[in-house]
N, C-alpha and C positions, 0 to 999 in steps of 0.2 A: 467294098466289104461292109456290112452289116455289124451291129456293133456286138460285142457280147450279150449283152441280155435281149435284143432283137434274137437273136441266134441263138437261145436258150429258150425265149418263148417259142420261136419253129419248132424245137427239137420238141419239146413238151406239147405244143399240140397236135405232133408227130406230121406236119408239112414236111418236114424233113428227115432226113436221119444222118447219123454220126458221118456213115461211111459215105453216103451223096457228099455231104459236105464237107469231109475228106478229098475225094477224088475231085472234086472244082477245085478247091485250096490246090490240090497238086497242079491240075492243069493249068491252072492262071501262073502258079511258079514255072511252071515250064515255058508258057509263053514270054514270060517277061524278065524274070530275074536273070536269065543272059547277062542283061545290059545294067541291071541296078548292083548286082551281085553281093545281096542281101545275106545269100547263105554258106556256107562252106560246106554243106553238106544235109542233102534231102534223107529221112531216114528211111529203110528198105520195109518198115514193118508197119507204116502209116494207116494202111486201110484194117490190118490187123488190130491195130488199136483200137480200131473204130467201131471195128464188130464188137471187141469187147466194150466199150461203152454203149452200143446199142442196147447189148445186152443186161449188161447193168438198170439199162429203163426201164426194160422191159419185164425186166424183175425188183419194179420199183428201188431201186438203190441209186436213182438218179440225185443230182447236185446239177447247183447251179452251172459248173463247169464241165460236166459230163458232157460228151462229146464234142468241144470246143477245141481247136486249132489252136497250139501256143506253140512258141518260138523260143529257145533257149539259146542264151548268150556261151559261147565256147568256153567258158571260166567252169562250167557246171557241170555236173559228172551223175550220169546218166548210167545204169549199170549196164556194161556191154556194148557200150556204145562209144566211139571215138571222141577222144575231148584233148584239145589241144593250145587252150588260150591264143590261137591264130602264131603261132610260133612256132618255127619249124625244128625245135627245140624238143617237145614234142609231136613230133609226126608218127602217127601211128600210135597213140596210146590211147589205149580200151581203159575206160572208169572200171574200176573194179565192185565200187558199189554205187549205190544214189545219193545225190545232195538231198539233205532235211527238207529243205524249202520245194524241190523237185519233187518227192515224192510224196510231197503233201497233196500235190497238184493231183500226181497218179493216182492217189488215193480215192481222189473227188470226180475222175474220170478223162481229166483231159487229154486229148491226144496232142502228143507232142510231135511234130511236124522236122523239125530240124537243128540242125545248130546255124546261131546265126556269126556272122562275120563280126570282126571286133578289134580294136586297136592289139597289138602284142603285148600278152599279160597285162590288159586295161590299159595302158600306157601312150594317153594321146586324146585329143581332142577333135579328132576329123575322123580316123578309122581307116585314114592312109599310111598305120603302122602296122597292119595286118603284115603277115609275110606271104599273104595268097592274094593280094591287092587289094587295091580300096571299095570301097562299096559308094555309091553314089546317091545323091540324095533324088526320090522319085518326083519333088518337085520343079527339080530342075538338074537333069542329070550331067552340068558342069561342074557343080557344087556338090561340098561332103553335106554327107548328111551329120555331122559330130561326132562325138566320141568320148568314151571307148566304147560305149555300146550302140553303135551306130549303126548294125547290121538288123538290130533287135528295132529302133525303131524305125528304120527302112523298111521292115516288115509289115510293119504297123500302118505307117502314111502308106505307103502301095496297097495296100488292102490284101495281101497276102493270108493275112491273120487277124485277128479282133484285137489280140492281143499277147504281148511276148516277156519273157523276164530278163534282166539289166543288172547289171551290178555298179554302184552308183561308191568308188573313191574319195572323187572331186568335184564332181558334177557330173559324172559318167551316164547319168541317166537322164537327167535334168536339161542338159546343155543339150544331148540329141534329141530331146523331147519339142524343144525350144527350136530347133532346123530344119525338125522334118512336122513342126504341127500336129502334134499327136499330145497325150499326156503321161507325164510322167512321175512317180514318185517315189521320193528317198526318204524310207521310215528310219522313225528312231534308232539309232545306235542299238542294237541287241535284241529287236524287237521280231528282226527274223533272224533264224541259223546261217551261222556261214560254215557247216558242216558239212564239206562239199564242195566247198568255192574254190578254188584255184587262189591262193593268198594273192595280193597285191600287196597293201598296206593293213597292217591286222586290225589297227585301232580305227583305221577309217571306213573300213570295206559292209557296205550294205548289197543285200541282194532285193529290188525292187519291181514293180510292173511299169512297163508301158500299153497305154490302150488309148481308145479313140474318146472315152469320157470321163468325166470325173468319178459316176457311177462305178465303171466296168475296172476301172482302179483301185476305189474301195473294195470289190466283191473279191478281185486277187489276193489284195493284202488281207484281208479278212483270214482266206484259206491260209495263207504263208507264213502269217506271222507266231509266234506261240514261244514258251522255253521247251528248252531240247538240252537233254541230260547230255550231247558229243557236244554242247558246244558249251562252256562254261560263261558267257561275255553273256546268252540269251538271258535277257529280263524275266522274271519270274512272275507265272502266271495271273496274280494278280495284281501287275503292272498299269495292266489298262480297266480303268474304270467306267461305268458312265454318265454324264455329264450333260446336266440340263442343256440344249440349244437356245444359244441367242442370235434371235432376230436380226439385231446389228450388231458390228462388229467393230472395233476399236482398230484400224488400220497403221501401223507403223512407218515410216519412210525412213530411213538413214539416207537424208537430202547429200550430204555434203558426201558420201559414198560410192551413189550412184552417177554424180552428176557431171564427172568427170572420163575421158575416153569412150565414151558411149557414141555409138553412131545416131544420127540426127532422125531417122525413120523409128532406130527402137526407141531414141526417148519422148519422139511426137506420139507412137503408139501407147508407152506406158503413161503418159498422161493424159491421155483417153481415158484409158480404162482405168486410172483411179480415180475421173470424173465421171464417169459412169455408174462407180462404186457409192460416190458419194449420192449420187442420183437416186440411188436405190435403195438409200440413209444410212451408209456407213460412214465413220467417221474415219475421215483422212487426217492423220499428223504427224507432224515430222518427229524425228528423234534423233539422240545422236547415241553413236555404237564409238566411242574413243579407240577402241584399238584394234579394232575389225579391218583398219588399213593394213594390216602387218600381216591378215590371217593368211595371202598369199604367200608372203616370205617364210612364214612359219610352216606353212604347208610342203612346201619344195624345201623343208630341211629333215622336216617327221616321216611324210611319204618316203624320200628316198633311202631314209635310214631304214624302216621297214622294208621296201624294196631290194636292200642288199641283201636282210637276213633270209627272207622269204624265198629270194632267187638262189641263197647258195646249196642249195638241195639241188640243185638240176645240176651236177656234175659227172654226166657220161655212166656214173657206176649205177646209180639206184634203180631210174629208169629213163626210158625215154630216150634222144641221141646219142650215141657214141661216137667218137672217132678218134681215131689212137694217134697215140704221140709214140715219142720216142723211149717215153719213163712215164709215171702216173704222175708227176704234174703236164709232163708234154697232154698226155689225156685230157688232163681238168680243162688248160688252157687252150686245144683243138675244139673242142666240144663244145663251148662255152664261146666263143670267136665266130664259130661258124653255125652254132644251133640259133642263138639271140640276135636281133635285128639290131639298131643306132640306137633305138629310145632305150630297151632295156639296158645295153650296155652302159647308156648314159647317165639312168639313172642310178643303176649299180656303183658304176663308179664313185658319184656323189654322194650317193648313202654310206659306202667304205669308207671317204675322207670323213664325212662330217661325226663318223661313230669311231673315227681314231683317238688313240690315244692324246694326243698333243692338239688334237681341235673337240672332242668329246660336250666340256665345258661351256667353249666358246660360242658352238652351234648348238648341236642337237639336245643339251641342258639348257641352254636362253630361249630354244623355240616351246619347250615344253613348260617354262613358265609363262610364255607369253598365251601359250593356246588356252591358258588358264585365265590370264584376265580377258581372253575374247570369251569364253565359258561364261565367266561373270556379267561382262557387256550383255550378250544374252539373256540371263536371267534377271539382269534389272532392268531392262527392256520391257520385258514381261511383265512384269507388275504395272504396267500401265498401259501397254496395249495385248491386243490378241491374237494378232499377227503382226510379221514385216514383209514388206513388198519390198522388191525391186528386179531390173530386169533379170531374166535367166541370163542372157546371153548380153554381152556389150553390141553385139553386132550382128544383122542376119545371118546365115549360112554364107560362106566365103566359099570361092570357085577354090576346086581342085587342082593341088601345088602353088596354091596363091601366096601362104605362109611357106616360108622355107626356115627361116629363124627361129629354134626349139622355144628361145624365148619371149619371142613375140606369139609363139603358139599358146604356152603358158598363159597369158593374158587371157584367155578365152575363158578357164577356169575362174576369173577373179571377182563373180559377185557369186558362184557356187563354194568354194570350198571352204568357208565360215559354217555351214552347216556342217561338214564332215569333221572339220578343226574341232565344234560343241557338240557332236553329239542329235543334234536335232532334227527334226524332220522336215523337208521341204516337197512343194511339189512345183511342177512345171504347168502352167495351163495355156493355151492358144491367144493370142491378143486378139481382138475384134481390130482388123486394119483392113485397107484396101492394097497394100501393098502383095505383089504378086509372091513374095518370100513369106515363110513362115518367121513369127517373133514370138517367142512368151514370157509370160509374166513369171516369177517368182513368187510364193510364200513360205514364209518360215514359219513354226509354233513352236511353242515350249514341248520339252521332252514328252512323248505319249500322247500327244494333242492331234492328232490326224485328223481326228473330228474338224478341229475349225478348217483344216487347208482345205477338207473333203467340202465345207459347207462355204467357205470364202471360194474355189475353187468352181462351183456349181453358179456361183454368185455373176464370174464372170462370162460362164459358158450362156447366161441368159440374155448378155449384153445384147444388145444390139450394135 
């Protein structure tokens, strides 16, 4: 697959047109996603889209993403369209309107292609929490390709799409960005609508792009991002300013962070590439982040307390499963038992104790002071360098059923969800390695800083 702005210059100097390159996008999914099972569902109105983005050109109202092939992550609600966060919890439920961030896309022309496969209600690291099965990674289809948006960039690495959107919790974007070799990224805290999203975690939850360059990343978030009167958390539109470009860049390491449980290929790969960085006169140094060790434990206390409140809507009456009991609790507890997979249940459960009354204090009060001084870490971080690196992922993509242990799967999460804990933007980018698995790099910026990860980002895609 050609990357987005390849595939907008064809369309622009009309080598192509929407609906040819509609109807290959479909036919390549039909040969192949069988086996990768990237989607849960192809949409019936694909080539109709396509017309209308022709036409759109054709009556100069073209955008860069007119007639462009995107992927939507099952969290995102498409008017008319089935949307079920991979949970059989909802099966069968039609969005009744569209997400902000979705029909910005619409707006700009793009045809939307499908929903893609996803951990259940985001909840997972591989994407073998679907409840319609796992999705495999296309670079070696023993291995997940990550998670929770793992369907989104399965889409991406196979060449399905140019480009797909993700919903990024804990590294939901980042981590599969990082497994299947593709790029990925999780903007600021508020920076796009989550009006629309299918909740997870309210205070964590970004909706972001996967694509094949750092380029065709920036040209998504560009369209997606904005404030939006339904969502009160979006940042106000003159949030983002802009900001001379520097040549080099001040690079960050929290050594003592990363340099622990990391597999031996991703930390020979990330020290490549921050001597490559340096190569090319950035400046590499270490730092220390003091309580960034804790942001995992704080994470698995905040996520799951919002994953209680977020999930107890889905109780058989509003919408979505039913299944009757004997009385309306037998209902609440049918319904709920048998609509939700192991992870949700799980992490339901832990979000109900840690937001009770007799542990309230103990937990989910100590995790929200502590997500403050990792907040602070961050921001005096900043004042001396430009970015932080480190890897996305502790370890390449892991063979399918390899992790059985929730808590060793958690682990996967633990150099991602420091950015969702502050708030901050991170992206994922490809490592220059010889190794036959995909590995990426991490960068983080200060809030609204996209700019550097876009331009540190590019930095590495030049490596050799």
């Amino acid at each position: 697959m050609k990357t987005l702005s390849e595939l907008a210059g064809e369309l622009n100097a009309g080598t192509t047109s929407a609906v040819a390159l509609a109807e290959a996008t479909l036919a390549e999914i039909e040969a192949r996603d069988e086996s990768i099972h990237a989607f849960l569902e192809v949409y019936d109105d694909v080539l109709a889209q396509a017309a209308h983005a022709d036409n759109m050109r054709a009556d100069g109202k073209a955008t860069p993403l007119t007639g462009i092939p995107i992927v939507l992550k099952d969290n995102m609600l498409l008017s008319g369209k089935r949307v079920g966060a991979a949970s059989k919890i909802l099966e069968g439920y039609v969005a009744p309107y569209t997400a902000t961030a979705v029909q910005k896309l619409q707006d700009a022309g793009a045809v939307f292609i499908g929903r893609a496969n996803c951990d259940e209600f985001a909840m997972g690291s591989s994407t073998e929490n679907s409840a319609y099965g796992p999705t495999k990674n296309p670079h070696d289809e023993t291995r997940v390709p990550g998670g929770s948006s793992g369907g989104s960039a399965a889409a991406v690495a196979a060449g399905f799409v140019p480009a797909a959107l993700g919903s990024d919790t804990g590294g939901s974007i980042r981590q599969p960005a990082s497994f299947c070799g593709v790029v990925g990224l999780k903007p600021t805290y508020g920076s796009v609508s989550r009006n629309g999203l299918i909740a997870m975690g309210s205070s964590l939850d970004v909706i972001g792009p996967f694509a094949q360059t750092v380029d065709d990343a920036r040209t998504l978030f560009e369209v997606i991002k904005g404030n939006d009167p339904m969502d009160s958390t979006t940042l106000p539109d003159n949030a983002y300013v802009s900001h001379e470009r520097k040549q080099n860049l001040v690079v960050g390491v929290p050594r003592a962070f990363v340099s622990e449980g990391i597999d031996t290929a991703v930390a020979q790969a990330f020290e490549k590439t921050l001597e490559g960085l340096a190569r090319e006169g950035h400046e590499i140094v270490d730092i220390a982040l003091p309580y960034i060790k804790h942001a995992l434990a704080v994470y698995y206390v905040i996520m799951p307390a919002e994953v209680s409140t977020n999930l107890s809507r889905f109780d058989g009456v509003k919408y979505g499963l039913q299944v009757a009991g004997d009385d309306l609790l037998g209902d609440y507890v049918r319904t709920r038992r048998e609509g939700f997979g192991p992870e949700p249940r799980r992490r339901t459960l832990l979000g109900t104790y840690v937001l009770s009354a007799g542990y309230y204090d103990a937990y989910y009060g100590k995790a929200t002071q502590v997500r403050e001084m990792i907040r602070d870490d961050f921001s005096n971080a900043f004042k001396n360098v430009d970015v932080i690196a480190t890897p996305t992922a502790p370890t390449p993509p892991f063979k399918i059923g390899e992790i059985a242990d929730p808590l060793s799967m958690y682990l996967a999460d633990i150099f991602t969800v420091p950015a969702n804990i502050a708030g901050i933007p991170g992206i994922s980018v490809p490592m220059p390695s010889k190794s036959a698995l995909p590995m990426g790099i991490q960068f983080l910026a200060a809030h609204t800083r996209e700019d550097l990860l876009f331009h540190i980002g590019e930095e590495v895609e030049a490596l050799k």
